[in-house]
C-alpha positions, -999 to +999 in steps of 0.1 A: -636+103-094-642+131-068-613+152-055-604+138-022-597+107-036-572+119-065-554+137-037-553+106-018-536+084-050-506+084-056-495+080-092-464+062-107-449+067-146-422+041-154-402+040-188-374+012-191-374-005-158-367-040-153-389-055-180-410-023-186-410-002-219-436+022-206-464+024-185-482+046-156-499+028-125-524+049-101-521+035-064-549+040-037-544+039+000-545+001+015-535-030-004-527-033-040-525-066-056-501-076-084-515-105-100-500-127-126-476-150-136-436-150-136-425-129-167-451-100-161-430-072-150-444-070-111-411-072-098-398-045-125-431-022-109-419-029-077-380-015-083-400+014-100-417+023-071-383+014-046-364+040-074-389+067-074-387+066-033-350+068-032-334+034-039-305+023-061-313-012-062-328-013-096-322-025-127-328-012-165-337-023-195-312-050-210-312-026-246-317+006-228-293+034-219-318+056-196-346+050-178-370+072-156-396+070-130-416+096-118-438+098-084-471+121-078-479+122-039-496+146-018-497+173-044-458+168-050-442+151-076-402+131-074-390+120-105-353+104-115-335+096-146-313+067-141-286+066-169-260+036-177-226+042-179-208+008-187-215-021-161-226+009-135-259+027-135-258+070-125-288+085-111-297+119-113-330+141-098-348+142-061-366+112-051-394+109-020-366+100+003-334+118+011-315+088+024-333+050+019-315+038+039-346+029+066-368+022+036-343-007+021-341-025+050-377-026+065-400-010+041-392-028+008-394-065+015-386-081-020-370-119-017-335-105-016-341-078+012-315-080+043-337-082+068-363-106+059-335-128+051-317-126+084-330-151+104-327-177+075-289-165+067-284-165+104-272-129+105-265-104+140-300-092+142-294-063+168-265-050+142-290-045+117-320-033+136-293-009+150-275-005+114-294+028+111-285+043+140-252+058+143-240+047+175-206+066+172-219+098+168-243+096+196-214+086+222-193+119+207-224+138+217-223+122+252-190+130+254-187+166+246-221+172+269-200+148+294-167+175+294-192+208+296-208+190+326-175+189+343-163+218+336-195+232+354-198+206+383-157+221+388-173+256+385-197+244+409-177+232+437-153+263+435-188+281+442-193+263+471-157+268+485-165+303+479-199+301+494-182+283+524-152+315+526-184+338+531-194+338+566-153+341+577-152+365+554-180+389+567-163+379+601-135+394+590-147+423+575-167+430+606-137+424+629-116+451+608-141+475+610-143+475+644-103+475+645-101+505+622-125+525+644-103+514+676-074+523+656-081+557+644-092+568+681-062+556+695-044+577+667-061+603+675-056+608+712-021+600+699-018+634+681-042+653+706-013+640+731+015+651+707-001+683+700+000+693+737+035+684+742+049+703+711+033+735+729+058+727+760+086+715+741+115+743+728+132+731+700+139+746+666+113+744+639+141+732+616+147+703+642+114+693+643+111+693+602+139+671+602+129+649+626+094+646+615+111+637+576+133+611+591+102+599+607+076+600+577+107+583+551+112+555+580+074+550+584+076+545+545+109+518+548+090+499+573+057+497+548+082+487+520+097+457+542+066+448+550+052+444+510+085+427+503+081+404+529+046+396+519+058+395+480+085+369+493+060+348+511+035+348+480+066+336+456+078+311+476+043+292+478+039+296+442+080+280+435+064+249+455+035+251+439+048+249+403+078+225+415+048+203+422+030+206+391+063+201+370+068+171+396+037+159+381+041+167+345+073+144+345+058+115+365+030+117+336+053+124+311+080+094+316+048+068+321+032+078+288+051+057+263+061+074+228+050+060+193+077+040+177+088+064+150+067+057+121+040+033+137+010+058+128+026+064+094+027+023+088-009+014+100-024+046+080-007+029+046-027-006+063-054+013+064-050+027+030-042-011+017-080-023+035-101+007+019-084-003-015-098-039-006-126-031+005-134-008-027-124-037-051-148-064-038-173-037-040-168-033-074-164-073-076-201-076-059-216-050-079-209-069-111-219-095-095-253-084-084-258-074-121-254-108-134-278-118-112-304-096-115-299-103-153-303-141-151-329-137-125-347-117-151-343-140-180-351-170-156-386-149-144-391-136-183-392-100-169-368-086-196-394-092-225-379-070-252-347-094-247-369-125-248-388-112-281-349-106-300-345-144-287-375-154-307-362-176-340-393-194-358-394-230-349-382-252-384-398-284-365-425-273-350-413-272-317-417-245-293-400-209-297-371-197-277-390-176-258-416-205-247-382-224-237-376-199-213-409-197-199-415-229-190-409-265-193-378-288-179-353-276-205-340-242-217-319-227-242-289-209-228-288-170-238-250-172-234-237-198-253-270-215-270-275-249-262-304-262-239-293-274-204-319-277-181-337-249-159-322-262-127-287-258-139-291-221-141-310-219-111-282-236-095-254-214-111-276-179-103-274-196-064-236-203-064-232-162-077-252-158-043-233-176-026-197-158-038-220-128-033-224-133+002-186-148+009-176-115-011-199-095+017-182-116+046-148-105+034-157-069+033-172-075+065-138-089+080-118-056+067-142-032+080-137-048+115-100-046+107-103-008+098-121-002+128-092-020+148-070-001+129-086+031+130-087+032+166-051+021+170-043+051+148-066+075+170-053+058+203-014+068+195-023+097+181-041+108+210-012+097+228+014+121+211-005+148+214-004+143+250+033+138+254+039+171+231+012+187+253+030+178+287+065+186+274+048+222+260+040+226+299+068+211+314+092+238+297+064+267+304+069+259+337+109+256+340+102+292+327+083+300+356+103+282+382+134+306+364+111+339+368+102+330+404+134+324+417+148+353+396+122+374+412+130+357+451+167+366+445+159+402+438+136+406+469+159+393+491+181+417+481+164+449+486+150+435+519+186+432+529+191+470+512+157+481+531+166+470+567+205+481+565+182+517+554+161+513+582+192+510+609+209+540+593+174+559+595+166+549+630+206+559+643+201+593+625+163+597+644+181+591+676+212+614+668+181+643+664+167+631+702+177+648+730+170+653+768+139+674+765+123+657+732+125+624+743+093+620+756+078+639+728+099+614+701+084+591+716+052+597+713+059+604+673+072+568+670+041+556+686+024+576+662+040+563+631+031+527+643-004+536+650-009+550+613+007+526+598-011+494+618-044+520+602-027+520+572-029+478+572-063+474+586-078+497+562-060+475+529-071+445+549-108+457+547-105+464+514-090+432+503-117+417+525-144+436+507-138+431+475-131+397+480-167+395+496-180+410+462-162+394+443-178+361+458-209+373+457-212+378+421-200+348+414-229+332+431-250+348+409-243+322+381-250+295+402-287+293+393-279+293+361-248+270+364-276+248+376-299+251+353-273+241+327-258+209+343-297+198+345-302+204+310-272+183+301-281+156+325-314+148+309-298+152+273-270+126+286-299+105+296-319+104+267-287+098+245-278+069+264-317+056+261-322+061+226-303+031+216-323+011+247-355+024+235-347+009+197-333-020+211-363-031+238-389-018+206-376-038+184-377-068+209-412-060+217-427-055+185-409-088+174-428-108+204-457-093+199-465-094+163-444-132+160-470-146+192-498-127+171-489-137+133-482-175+148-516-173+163-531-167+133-518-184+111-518-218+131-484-237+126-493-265+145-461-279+163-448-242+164-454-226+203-435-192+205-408-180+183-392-150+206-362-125+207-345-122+241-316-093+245-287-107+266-258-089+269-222-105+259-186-097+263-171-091+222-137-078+217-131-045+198-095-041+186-076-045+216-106-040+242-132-060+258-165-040+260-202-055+270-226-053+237-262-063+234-268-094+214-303-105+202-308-141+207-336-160+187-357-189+202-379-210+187-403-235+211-415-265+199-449-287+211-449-323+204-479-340+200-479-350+233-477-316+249-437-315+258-419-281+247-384-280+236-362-253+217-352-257+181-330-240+161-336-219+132-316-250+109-351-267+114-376-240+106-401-251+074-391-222+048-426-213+049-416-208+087-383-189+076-402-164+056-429-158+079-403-151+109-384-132+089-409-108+072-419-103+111-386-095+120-386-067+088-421-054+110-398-049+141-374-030+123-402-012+104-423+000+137-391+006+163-378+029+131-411+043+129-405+037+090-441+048+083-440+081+093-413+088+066-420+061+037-455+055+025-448+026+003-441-012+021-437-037-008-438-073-002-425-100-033-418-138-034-443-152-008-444-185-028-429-205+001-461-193+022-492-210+017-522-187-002-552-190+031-516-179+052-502-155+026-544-139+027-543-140+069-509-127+071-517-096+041-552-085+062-528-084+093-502-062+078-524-040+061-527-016+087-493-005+091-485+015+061-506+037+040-497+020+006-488-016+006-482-032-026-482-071-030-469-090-062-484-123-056-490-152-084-532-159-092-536-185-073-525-172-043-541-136-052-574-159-052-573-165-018-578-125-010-599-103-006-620-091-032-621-053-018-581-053-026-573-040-055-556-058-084-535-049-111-531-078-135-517-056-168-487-043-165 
């Protein structure tokens, strides 16, 4: 054996699975065959190699209270230790596969696997190619990208309102300048003008002084009425604006119905009540499963240590217990000893499937009910937190409307104080005139109006500039802004296509490899078996919403040449099996299963017969790098010689 091919093997140890004391398999890439008859532990390899990847769908040895398995591949070896612990079995270690989840469902296709037996249980096929995929948490990421994509389409527009103020702005700014510059020359021929009449003008420098004080402190009362004026103006627009908003808030507030007083309280204990359910016909389906898988065993003859404790020597020469159990029309009961026939048990080990499935059902029915539930809980919820949020606001801003009308009160006031100031300081200016400084007061007066009109132009610029940059570095995040939203956009987009992409795979691959398997393997009255997605109207809790459904269709020829639809109630169970194990194939490829698991097992083909079961082997083949067959001899015959077979388990 050269070395490339040992690090292509993989290598499997198994101790106490199924039927299995001990024993070590070496697997090659391609197709292995395991060939033999019922009762020779293929099925018991098979859960060896499903518990080594990951699963927890095995069972041990009847007498045994620990089993192990261990994996070699690609240089790397996974081994676990599976330990019983009353009618449950533990697991410990770290197998190939993080979460088998994928693996279960389209990678290891025994008889009782979900998805090959979907189309003949009739089950929602989109639910369980989709079963993987967690839908809720992909529309939480849409919705948190969603909110930041607001929030920057709102910073957005506010930058193109700004971007709009601009050119008015620069307007403005060059307007002002150009009314500063008129303004300082008219003040200046102002004081040239004053200057030249003080020289002709005789009145005490103590006079003047005065006069010039009154002058300067009324300048500065005027300036004052003018900011309170202005402050008045800005407070009043802001008491209608936050009358408005509290308008609002109430309008909201009084439409928003409150929670009866302990409604969430009553449907979290319902809630509590289902998961207690729920739990219990877990437990109920789990000890379940084990008595099927037990009686299953006995009835295949895989648990062969319990068959050989069985054994009592025959006092009439008839055949042993064990020989009973392997074949022939009657069997000995290993439960209470007396021989009923095989069918019987057969038929009990069915009805247990059965109450499996209704047990399944049920827990599907409270699940719907805790998702019902669940958003009920999260709808009020949401609900309350909104009413406690808007009556949070609504008394932030009574607190506001009190400070702004507080603060309206108290500028009135000292606008009333400023301009009774004003008229006292304008009687005493004119007390101070007389004949010969008339003319020179008032050229003051003119004065003090031109430098304080310079006074507001030159604040007005300054607003206006830094307004301007103010803007304009705010526009500097507007690439980026950009940038950002794009970003978003196309994650949004792929999101909302990843479930489309799964959806319209699956459909594909279905068509494809269902119009290819059909083709060769040549039912004859069998035209096209095809998945169409439609999508339906379903109710979830108290909404309607538009869900994808997969729809199955299965076209029929006559002999004659007309086509009609069938339903899958009147597909051969050779049919069933095939359409179903093609269905698994969707699932497997849309997943892209392969690129994660490099094991696809395939069991119970019996229904299929062995020239299909060969055609339909060669066409899988190709799809994973390790498929492993269990197949009886006869219909391991009918393959391919270059397969390899294990017979000895």
């Amino acid at each position: 054996m050269n070395t490339e091919q040992t690090v292509a093997q993989a290598q499997l140890s198994v101790r106490n699975i199924g039927g299995i004391d001990e024993t070590s398999v070496e697997f090659e890439p391609g197709v292995t065959i395991l060939a033999g008859e019922n009762a020779t532990n293929r099925t018991s390899l098979l859960q060896a190699i499903m518990a080594a990847l990951g699963s927890d769908n095995v069972s041990m040895k009847g007498d045994a209270d620990s089993a192990t398995v261990e994996l070699t591949i690609d240089g790397e070896t996974h081994e676990r230790e599976l330990t019983r612990q009353g009618t449950s079995i533990t697991s410990e270690g770290e197998p190939y596969l993080e979460d088998p989840t994928l693996a279960e469902l389209f990678a290891f296709l025994l008889e009782s696997n979900e998805a090959r037996r979907a189309v003949a249980t009739n089950a929602d096929l989109r639910d369980l190619i989709m079963r993987p995929v967690d839908t809720d948490e992909i529309q939480a990421k849409i919705d948190r990208r969603l909110r930041k994509r607001d929030k920057i389409e709102s910073e957005l527009e506010e930058l193109d309102q700004l971007k709009n103020r601009l050119p008015a702005l620069e307007e403005d700014r060059t307007r002002l300048k150009g009314e500063i510059e008129e303004a300082k020359e008219d003040l200046a021929e102002k004081e040239a003008e004053l200057e030249d009449r003080d020289a002709n003008v005789e009145q005490s420098r103590e006079e003047k002084a005065d006069l010039e004080e009154r002058l300067a402190e009324l300048r500065s009362k005027r300036s004052e009425l003018e900011d309170i004026r202005y402050e008045l103006e800005t407070e009043r627009e802001s008491l209608d604006s936050t009358r408005t908003q509290k308008r609002e808030l109430d309008e909201e507030f009084d439409e928003l119905p409150d929670a009866p007083v302990g409604e969430i309280e009553e449907l979290e204990a319902k809630i509590d009540r289902l998961r207690e359910q729920k739990r219990a016909l877990e437990s109920e389906i789990n000890e379940v499963q084990s008595v099927i898988r037990f009686n299953q065993d006995m009835l295949d003859g895989d648990d062969a240590d319990l068959l050989e404790a069985l054994e009592t020597p025959a006092e009439d020469g008839e055949s042993e217990l064990t020989d009973e159990l392997l074949g022939g029309d009657q069997v000995t009961c290993w439960t209470c000893g007396s021989e009923v026939p095989h069918e019987q048990i057969e038929t009990t080990v069915s009805r247990l499937r059965e109450l499996s499935q209704s047990k399944l059902g049920e827990i599907s029915d409270i699940e719907t009910q805790l998702d019902t539930l669940t958003d009920d809980v999260r709808e009020l919820g949401q609900k309350q937190r909104r009413r406690e949020q808007l009556q949070r606001r609504r008394s932030s801003l009574d607190d506001e409307v009190d400070r702004i009308e507080s603060s309206i009160e108290r500028l009135t006031d000292r606008r009333g104080d400023l301009q009774a100031e004003i008229e006292g300081l304008e009687s005493e200016i004119e007390e101070l005139e007389d004949d010969s400084y008339e003319e020179v007061l008032g050229i003051h007066k003119e004065a003090n109006q031109l430098e304080y009109e310079l006074g507001r132009l030159e604040s007005k610029f300054d607003d206006v500039e830094s307004e301007i940059t103010r803007i304009e570095q705010r526009l500097d995040a507007e690439s980026e802004l950009n940038e950002r939203r794009e970003e978003i956009r196309a994650d949004v987009e792929d999101l909302r296509t990843k479930i489309d992409r799964i959806e319209e795979q699956a459909i594909e691959g279905f068509n494809e490899h269902m119009d290819s398997v059909l083709d060769i393997l040549g039912y004859s009255n069998l035209e096209r078996i095809w998945l169409e997605r439609v999508e339906r109207e379903v109710r979830e809790g108290r909404r309607k919403v538009t869900k994808s459904v997969f729809e199955l269709h299965i076209i029929r020829q006559t002999d004659g040449g007309v086509t009609y639809e069938d339903t899958i109630d009147h597909l051969s169970e050779s049919e069933r099996e095939v359409t179903g194990l093609v269905f698994a194939l969707a699932g497997y490829l849309a997943h892209g299963v392969y690129e994660s698991v490099p094991f696809m097992l395939l069991d119970s083909l019996e229904a299929i017969d062995s020239d299909r079961i060969a055609a339909l082997i060669e066409y899988v083949e190709g799809f994973s790098e390790y498929l492993v067959v269990a197949l009886l001899p006869e219909d391991a015959s009918a393959l391919s010689d270059e397969y390899r077979r294990i017979s000895n388990i």
